[in-house]
N, C-alpha and C positions, 0 to 999 in steps of 0.2 A: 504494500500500500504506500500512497505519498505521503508526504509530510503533511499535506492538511486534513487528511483521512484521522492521522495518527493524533493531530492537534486535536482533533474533535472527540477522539476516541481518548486522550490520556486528560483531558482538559487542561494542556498544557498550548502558550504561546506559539509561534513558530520559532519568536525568539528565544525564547530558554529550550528549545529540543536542538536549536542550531549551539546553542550554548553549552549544549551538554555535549554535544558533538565534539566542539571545540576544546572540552576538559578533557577530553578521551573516556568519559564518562558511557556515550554509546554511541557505536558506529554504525551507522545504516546499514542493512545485509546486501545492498547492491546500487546499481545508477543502471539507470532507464539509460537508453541510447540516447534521449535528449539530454543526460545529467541530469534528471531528476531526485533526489534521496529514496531509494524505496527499501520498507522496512517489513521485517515479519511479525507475529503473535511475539516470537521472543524477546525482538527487539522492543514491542510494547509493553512486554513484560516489565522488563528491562527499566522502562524509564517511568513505571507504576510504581517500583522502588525507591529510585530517585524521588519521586515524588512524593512520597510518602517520608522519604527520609530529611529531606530540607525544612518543613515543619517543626523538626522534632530536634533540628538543632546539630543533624551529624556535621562533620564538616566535610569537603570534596575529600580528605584522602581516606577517611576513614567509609564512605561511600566506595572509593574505587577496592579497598580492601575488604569491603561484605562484597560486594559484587565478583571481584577477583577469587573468593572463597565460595559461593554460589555456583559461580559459573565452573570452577574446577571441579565440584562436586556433581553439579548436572551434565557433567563432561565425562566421568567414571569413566576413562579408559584404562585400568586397571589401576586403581590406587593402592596404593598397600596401608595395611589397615592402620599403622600409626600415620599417615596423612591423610587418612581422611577422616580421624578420629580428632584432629589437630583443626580441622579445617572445619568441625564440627563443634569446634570448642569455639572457634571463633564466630558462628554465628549464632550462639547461644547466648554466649558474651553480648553481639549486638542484639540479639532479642532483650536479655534484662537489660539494656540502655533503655532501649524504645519503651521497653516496661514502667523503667524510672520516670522518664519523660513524659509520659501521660500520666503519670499519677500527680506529677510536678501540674502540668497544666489543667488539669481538674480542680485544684484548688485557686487558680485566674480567675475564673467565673464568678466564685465566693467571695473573691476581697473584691471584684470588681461589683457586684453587686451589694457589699458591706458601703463600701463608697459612694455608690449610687445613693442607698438609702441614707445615709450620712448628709448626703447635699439636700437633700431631699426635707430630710426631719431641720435642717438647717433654716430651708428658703421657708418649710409651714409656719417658721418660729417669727420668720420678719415681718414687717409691717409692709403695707405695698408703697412701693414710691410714689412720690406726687401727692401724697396725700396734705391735710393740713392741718 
């Protein structure tokens, strides 16, 4: 599929799927004879990840390093069992990240709405302006 197949389908810009391109983040699986980007299920896979992981805070290398351990694992051309028990460990490791990081952001909602009602119970306590 092209790039704005994939925009619509990852709900990502054109600009940040070319951007991620440009980290080495994810590579198109091929070019149309016009040079167009054209990508697979994978590669949308792929940047559902990314996507999910910029939210939460990872940073670009530690992205390329789950991804890099993903993709060797769904590669299984014969791993031996302490590397892909290694490579297993490390996306476990970024699972309780991601784990941490929502539980972090579950509680945004609550002081922002603490604040809310703060301004709130503030402005019922004033008098209105203009008055005399």
């Amino acid at each position: 599929m092209q790039i704005g197949e994939v925009a619509a389908r990852t709900e990502l810009s054109l600009r940040t799927i070319r951007h991620d391109e440009e980290t080495g983040l994810v590579v198109p699986s091929a070019r149309s004879q016009g040079g167009f980007r054209l990508y697979t299920e994978t590669d949308v896979a792929r940047l559902m990840v990314i996507r999910w992981m910029k939210p939460l805070g990872f940073t670009l290398e530690q992205m390329r390093d789950l991804l890099e351990a993903t993709d060797r694992l769904d590669a299984d051309g014969g791993l031996e069992t302490a590397e892909r028990d290694a490579l297993l460990h490390r996306v476990r490791a970024y699972e309780r990240l991601a784990a941490e990081q929502v539980d972090r952001l579950r509680v945004q909602p609550a002081r922002a709405e603490e604040f809310a009602a703060t301004l709130r119970s503030r402005l019922e306590g004033e008098a209105p302006a203009g008055g005399s």
